[in-house]
C-alpha positions as CSV (number, residue, x, y, z in Angstrom):
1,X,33.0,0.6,-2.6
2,X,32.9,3.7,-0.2
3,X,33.7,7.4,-0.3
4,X,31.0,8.5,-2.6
5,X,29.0,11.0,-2.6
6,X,26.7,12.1,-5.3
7,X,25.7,15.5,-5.5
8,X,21.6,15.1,-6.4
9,X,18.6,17.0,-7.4
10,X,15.1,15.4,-7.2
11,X,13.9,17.2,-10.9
12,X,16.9,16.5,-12.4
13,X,16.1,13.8,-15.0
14,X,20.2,13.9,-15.6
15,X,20.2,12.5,-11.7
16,X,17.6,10.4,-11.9
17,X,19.3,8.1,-14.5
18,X,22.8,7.7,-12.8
19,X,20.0,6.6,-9.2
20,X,18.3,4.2,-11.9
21,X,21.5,2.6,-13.0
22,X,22.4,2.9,-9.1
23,X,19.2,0.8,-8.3
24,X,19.7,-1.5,-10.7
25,X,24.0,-2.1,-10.2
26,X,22.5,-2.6,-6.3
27,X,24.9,0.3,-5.4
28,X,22.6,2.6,-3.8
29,X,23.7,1.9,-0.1
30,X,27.0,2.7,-1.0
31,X,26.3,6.2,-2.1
32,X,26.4,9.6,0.0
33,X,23.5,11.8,-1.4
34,X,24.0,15.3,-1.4
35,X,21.3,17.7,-2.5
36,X,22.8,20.4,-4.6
37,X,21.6,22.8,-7.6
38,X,21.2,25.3,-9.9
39,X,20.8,26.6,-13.2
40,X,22.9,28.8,-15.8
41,X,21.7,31.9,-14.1
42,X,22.4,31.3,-10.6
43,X,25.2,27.9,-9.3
44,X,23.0,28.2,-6.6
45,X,23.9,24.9,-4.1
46,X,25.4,23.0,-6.9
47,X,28.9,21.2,-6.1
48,X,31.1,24.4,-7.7
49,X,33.9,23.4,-6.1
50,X,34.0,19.9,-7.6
51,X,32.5,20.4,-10.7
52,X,33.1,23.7,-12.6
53,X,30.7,23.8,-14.2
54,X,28.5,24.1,-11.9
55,X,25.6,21.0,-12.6
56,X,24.4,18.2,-11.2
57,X,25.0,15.3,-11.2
58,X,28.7,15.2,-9.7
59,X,30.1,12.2,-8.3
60,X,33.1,13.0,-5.9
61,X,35.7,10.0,-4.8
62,X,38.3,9.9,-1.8
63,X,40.5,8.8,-3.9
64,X,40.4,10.9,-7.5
65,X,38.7,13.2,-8.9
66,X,35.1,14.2,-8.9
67,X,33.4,12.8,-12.4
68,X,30.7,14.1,-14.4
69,X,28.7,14.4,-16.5
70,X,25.8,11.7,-16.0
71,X,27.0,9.5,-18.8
72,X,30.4,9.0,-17.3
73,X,29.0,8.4,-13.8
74,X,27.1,5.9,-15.5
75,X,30.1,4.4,-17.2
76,X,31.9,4.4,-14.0
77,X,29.5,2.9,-11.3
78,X,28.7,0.4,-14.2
79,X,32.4,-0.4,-14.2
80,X,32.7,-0.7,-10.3
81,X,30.0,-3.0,-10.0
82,X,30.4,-5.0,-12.9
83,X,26.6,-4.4,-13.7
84,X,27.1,-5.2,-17.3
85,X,24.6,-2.4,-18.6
86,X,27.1,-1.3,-21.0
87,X,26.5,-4.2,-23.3
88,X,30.1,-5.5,-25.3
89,X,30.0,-6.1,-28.9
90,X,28.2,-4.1,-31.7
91,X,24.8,-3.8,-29.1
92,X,27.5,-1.7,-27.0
93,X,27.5,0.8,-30.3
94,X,23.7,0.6,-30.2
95,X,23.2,1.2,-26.7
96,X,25.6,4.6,-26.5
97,X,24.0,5.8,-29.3
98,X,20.0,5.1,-27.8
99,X,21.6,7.0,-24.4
100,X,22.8,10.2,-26.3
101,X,19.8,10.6,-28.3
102,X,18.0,10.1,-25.2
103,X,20.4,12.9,-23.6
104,X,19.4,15.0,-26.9
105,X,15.8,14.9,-26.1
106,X,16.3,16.2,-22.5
107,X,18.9,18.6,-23.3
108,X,16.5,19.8,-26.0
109,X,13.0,19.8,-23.5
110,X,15.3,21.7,-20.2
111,X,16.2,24.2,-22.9
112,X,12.5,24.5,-23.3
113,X,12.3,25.3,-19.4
114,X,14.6,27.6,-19.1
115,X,13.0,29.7,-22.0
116,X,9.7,29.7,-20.2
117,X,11.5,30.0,-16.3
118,X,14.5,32.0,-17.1
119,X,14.1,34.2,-20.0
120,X,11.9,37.4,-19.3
121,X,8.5,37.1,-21.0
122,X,8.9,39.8,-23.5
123,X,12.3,38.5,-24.9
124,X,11.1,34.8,-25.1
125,X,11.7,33.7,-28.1
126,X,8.9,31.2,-29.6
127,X,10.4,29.6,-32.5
128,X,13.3,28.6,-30.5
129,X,11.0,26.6,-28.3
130,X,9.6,24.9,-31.1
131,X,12.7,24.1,-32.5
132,X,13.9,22.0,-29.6
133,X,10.2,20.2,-29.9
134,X,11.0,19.5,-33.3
135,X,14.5,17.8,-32.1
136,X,12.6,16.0,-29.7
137,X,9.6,15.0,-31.9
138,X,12.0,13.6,-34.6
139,X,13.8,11.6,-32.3
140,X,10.8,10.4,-30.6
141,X,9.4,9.1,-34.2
142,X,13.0,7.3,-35.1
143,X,12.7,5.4,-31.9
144,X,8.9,4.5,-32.7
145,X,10.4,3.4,-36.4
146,X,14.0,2.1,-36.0
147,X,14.4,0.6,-32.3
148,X,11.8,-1.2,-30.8
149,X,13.3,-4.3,-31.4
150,X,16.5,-3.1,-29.7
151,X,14.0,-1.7,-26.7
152,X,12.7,-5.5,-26.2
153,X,16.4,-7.1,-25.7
154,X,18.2,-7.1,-22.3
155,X,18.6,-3.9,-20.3
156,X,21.3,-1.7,-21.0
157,X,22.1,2.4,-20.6
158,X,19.7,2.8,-23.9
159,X,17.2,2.0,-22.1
160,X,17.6,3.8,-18.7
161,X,18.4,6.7,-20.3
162,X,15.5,7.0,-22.3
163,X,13.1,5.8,-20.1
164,X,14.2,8.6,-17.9
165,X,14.3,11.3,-20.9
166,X,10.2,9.8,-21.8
167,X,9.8,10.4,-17.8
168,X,10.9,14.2,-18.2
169,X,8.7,14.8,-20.8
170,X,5.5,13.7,-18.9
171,X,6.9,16.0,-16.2
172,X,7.5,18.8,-17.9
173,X,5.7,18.6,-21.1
174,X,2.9,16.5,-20.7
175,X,0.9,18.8,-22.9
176,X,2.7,18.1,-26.0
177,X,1.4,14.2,-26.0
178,X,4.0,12.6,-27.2
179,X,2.4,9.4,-26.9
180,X,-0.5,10.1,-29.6
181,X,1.7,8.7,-32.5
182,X,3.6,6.4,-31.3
183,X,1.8,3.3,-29.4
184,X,4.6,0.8,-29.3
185,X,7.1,3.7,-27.5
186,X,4.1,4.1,-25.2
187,X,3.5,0.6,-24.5
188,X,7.1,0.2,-23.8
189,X,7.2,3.0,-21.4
190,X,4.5,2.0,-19.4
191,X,6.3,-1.1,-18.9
192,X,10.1,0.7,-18.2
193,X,8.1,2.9,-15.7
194,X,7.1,0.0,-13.5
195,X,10.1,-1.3,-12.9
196,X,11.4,-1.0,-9.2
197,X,14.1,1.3,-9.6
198,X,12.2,3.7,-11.8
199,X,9.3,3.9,-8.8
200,X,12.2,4.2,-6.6
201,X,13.4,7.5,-8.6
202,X,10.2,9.1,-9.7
203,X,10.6,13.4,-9.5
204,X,8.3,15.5,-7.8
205,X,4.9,16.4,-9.4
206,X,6.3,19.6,-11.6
């Protein structure tokens, strides 16, 4: 595989799962990094050009169009390198449905950002905030109750992408503790994090 280039951002926890599932489908090597960003105020260096709407990640081909966003990069290098993290059977169902209510949680927690970084101070509007903690704070507690068998099994997009959305949160909301009622979730992070190709993909202190 050759001619692709990823359009990348070292805080983006959106990025840093396609890089995980790049570590772990041993494609790394085979990508062209490209830092590019910026946020619904300003495109900044993001890959407009490729991906009108203006976010990263973008994954551009020689040979078709660019693809995004994260989840069908993942699809697709998964397909290329015949990594089997997209399970087959009903644990496929399972695993796409772990992965967007990991994307829920971050889409939820960057919302939170951009209210804090974006929004002038005297037209920030709390309860909004605490709305998307209360998205995140209910899924966090179906995890802790519904899916720590599924957690245990083999490794799949589920996984990556939650481990990376449980990653965002230290890095952005450590302060919120979301580890204070719910020890297995913990206990299972703290193992996810150790793996090689998380290490290998950890953000920048905030």
């Amino acid at each position: 595989m050759s001619g692709l280039t990823l359009y990348f951002s070292h805080s983006s926890p959106y990025v840093r799962k396609v890089m995980v599932l790049a570590h772990e489908a041993k494609l790394v090597e085979k990508l062209e990094i490209v830092t590019g960003s910026g946020t619904p105020l300003d495109a900044g260096s993001a890959p407009i050009e490729a991906n009108p709407l203006g976010k990263v990640p973008t994954l551009t081909r020689v040979d078709g169009a660019a693809l995004y966003d994260s989840r069908v990069i993942c699809q697709y290098l998964d397909a290329r390198a015949n990594a089997g993290l997209y399970p087959d059977g009903a644990r496929r169902w399972d695993a796409l449905t772990l992965e967007a209510t990991a994307d829920g949680i971050l889409d939820a927690a960057l919302l939170m950002v951009y209210e804090a970084r974006l929004r002038p101070e005297e037209i920030r509007f709390a309860p909004f905030v605490e709305g998307q903690w209360d998205k995140i704070d209910r899924a966090l507690d179906v995890i802790e109750a519904r899916w720590m068998a599924y957690l245990a099994g083999p490794l799949c997009i589920g996984q990556i992408a939650l481990g990376c959305a449980l990653g965002y949160l230290d890095l952005r909301h450590t302060a919120r503790g979301w580890r204070a009622t719910r020890p297995a979730l913990a206990q299972w992070d703290a193992r996810f994090a150790a793996r090689d190709s998380m290490r290998a993909t950890q953000p920048p202190p905030a």
